[in-house]
C-alpha positions in Angstrom: 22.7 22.0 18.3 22.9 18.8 20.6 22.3 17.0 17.4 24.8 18.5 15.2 27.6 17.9 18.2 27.0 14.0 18.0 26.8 13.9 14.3 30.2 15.7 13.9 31.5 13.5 16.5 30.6 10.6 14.6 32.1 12.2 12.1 35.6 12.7 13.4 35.8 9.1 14.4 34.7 8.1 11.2 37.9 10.0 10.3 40.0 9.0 12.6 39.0 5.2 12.2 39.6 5.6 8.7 43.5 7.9 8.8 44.5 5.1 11.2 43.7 2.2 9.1 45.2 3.9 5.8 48.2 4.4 7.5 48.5 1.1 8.5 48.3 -0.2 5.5 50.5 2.1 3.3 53.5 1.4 6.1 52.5 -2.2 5.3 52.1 -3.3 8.9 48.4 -5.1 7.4 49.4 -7.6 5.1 47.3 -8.1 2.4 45.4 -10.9 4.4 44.2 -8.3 7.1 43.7 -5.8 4.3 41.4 -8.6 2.8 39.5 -9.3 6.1 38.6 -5.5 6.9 37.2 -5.4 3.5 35.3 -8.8 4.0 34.1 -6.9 7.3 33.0 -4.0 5.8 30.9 -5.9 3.3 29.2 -8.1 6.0 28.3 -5.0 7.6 27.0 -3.3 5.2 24.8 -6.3 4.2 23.7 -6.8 8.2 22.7 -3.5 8.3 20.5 -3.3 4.7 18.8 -6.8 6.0 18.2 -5.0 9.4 15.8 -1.8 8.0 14.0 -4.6 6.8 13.7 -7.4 9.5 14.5 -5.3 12.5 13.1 -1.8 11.6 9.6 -2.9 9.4 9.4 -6.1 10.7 9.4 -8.4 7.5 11.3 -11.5 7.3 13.4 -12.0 3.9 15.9 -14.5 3.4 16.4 -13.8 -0.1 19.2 -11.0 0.3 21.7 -13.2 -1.4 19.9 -12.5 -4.8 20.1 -8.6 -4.6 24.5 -9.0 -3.6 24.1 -10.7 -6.5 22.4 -8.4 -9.1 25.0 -5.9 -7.4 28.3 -8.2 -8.1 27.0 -9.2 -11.9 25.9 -5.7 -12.6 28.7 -4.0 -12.1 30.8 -6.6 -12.7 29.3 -6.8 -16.3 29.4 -2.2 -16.4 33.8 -2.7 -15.6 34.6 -5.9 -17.3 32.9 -6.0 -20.3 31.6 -2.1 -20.8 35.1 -0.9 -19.9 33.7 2.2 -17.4 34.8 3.5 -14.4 34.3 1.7 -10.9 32.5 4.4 -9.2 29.7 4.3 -11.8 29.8 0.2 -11.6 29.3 1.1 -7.7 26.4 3.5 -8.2 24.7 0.9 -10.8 25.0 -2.3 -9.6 23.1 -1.1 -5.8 20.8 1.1 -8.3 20.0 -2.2 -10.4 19.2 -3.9 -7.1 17.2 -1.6 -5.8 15.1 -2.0 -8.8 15.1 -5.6 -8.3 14.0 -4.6 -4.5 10.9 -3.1 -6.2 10.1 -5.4 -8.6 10.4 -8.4 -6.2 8.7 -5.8 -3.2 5.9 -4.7 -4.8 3.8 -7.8 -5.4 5.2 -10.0 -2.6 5.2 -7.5 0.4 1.4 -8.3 1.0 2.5 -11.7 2.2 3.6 -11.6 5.8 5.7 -14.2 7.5 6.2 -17.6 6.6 4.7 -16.6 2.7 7.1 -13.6 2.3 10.1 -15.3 3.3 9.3 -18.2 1.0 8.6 -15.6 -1.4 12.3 -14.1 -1.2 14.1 -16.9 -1.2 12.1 -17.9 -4.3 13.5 -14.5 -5.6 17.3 -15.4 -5.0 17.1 -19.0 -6.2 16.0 -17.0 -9.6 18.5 -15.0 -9.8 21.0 -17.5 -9.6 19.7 -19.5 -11.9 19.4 -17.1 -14.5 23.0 -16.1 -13.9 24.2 -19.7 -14.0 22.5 -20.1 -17.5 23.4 -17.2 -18.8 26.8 -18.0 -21.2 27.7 -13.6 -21.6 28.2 -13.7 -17.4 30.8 -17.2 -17.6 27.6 -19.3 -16.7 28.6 -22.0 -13.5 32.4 -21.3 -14.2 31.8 -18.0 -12.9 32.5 -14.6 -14.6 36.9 -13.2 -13.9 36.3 -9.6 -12.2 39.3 -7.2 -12.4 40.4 -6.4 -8.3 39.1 -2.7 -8.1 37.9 -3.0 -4.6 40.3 -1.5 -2.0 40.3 -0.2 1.9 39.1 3.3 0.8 35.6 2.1 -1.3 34.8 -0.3 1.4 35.1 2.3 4.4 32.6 5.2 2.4 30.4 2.0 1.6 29.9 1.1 5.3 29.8 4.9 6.3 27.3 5.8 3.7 25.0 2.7 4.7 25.1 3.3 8.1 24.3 7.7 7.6 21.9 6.5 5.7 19.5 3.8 7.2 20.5 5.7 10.6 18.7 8.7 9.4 15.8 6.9 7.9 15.5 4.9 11.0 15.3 8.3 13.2 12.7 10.3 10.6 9.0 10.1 10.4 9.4 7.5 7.7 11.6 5.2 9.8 8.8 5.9 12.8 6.1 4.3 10.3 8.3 1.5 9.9 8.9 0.4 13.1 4.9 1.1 13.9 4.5 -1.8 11.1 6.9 -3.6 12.8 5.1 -3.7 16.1 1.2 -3.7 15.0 0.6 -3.6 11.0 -3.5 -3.7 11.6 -3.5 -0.6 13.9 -0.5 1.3 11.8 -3.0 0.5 9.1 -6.0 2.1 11.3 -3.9 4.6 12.1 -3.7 5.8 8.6 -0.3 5.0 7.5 0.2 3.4 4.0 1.8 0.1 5.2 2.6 -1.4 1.6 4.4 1.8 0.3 6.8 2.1 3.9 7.3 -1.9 3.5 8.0 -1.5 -0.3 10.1 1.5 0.3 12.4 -0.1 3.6 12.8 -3.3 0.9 14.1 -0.9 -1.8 16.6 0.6 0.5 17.9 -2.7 1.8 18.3 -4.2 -1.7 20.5 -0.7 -3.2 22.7 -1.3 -0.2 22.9 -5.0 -0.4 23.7 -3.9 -4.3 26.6 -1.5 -3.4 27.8 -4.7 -0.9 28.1 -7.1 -4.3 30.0 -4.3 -6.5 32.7 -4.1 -3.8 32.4 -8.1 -2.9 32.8 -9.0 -6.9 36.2 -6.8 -7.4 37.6 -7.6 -4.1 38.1 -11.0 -6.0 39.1 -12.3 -9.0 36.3 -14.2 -9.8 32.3 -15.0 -9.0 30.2 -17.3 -9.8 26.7 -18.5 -8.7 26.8 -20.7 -6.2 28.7 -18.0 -4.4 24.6 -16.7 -3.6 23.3 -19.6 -2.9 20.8 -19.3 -0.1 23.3 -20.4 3.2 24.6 -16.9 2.1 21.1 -15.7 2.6 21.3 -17.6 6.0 24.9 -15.7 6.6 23.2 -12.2 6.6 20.0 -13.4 8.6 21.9 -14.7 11.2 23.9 -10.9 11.8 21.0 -9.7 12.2 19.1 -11.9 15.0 22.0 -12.2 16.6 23.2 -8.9 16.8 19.2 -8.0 18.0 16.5 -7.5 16.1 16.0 -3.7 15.8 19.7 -2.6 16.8 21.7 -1.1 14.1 24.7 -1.4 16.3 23.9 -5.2 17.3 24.0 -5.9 13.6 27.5 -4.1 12.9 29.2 -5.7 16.1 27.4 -9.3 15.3 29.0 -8.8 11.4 32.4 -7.8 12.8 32.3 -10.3 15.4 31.1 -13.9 13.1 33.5 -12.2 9.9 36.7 -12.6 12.5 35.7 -15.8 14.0 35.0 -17.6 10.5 38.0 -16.1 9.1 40.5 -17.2 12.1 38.8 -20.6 11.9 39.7 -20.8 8.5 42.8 -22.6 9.5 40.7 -25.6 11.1 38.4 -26.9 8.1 37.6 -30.0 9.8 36.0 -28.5 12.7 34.7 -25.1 12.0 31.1 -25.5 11.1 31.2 -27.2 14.8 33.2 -24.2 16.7 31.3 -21.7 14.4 27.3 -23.3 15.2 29.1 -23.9 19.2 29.7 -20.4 19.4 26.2 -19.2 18.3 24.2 -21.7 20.6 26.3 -20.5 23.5 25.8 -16.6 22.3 21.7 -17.4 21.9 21.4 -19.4 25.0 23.1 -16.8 27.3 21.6 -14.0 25.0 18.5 -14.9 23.3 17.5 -11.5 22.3 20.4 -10.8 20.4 23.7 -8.9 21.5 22.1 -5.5 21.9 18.7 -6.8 22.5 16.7 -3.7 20.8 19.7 -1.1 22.2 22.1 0.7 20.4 25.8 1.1 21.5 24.8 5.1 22.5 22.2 4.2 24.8 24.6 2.4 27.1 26.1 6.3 27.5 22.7 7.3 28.7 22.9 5.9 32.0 21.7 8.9 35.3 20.1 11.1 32.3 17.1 12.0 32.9 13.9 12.3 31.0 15.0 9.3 28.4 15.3 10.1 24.6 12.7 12.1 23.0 
């Protein structure tokens, strides 16, 4: 009962976050370059938080998400602009066709750990982009022109249905045998839980929502093209991760929210952003080395004179 209370809670602000926005925009008090950011937002996050099942929750370090935004931008880039079907299905395909590559990429290389995996992904991404930047039928390194589908609407149930989901698998048996990898693989292994299928499984997951992230992210613009995914972008989505905390969900939303603004009001300063931007993080690490939310999420700082703690 206590359960269902918060999760209609969460609902109704979902709700009202969402009315409030929408009537914002159709009254045309956001201008189409605010309309643009929220959306830009909304796709960090929902990249932060597919890179955070897999670094923060099972405890595997990739930097090699860029290629799976990319399998999802080309994908359904490819299902609207040259297969003529409807968005929603480019949507559904495009994070489906990345999950895939999540397995096929997962499955061999999640035996690795550490310094080897995350060589291995990044391997992974440089692939992908060079197969798309040879490839003539996708516009090859002029890029491929993508009709602008993308709206307020798709990118708020993308960011909704990322975060219901990894939330629940996070708080479920399955997300429990994660985060036991995550702290001691050997005695998770002893313990009797199949490491390599949880790992494989958390990468799958990250890489369909990284997918859904690059069908929004390809028609909220008019064109992509490869070195769009190079590996900095990688670097991007790793660094909303560790500094929002590694293991907060929340962390990673706020850190995405919070470096989307920043890099988008410093827009206007091209000379000296890269220097404010990297400022900004040293002082953020220095002061807060563990991340923004440490290992916390935003409800527990409601928890304060309970007693008992979570169970």
């Amino acid at each position: 009962m206590k359960k269902s209370k918060v999760f209609w809670g969460y609902a109704v602000l979902a709700l009202v976050i969402y009315a409030v926005v929408q009537v914002l925009i159709s009254t045309n008090i956001l201008d189409i370059y605010y309309q643009n950011m929220l959306i830009t937002i909304c796709i960090n996050i929902m990249l932060a938080v597919s890179l955070h099942i897999v670094i923060g929750i099972t405890g595997q370090f990739s930097i090699g998400h860029a290629g799976f935004l990319a399998v999802g931008a080309y994908i359904s880039a490819i299902i609207t602009t040259k297969l003529m079907l409807p968005f929603p299905l480019a949507i559904f395909l495009g994070a489906l066709a990345a999950a895939v590559a999540g397995l096929i990429v997962g499955i061999p290389t999640l035996r690795l750990k550490g310094d080897y995996l995350a060589i291995a992904t990044l391997g992974f991404a440089e692939i992908i982009r060079i197969i798309f930047l040879n490839t003539d039928y996708v516009g090859g390194a002029a890029g491929m022109q993508v009709e602008y589908l993308s709206n307020w609407t798709y990118a708020f149930i993308g960011v909704v249905l990322t975060i219901l989901v990894i939330s629940n698998f996070t708080n479920s048996r399955h997300g429990r045998a994660c985060i036991s990898i995550r702290e001691d693989e050997i005695a998770a292994d002893a313990m009797g839980i199949n490491t390599t299928y949880y790992k494989v499984v958390a990468f799958a997951i990250g890489s369909f929502f990284a997918g859904l992230a690059g069908a929004i992210f390809a028609h909220n613009f008019y064109i992509i093209q490869p070195t769009t995914f190079g590996f900095l972008k990688s670097f991007d989505i790793l660094i909303y991760v560790v500094l929002g905390g590694l293991g907060s969900l929340s962390g990673s939303v706020i850190a995405a929210i919070f470096l989307t603004v920043i890099s988008a009001y410093l827009a206007n300063f091209p000379e000296t952003r890269m220097i404010i931007y990297s400022l900004v993080l040293i002082v953020v690490m220095l002061y807060r080395p563990t991340g923004l939310m440490g290992t916390k999420e935003v409800t527990d700082l409601f928890k304060f004179g309970r007693k008992g703690g979570t169970k």
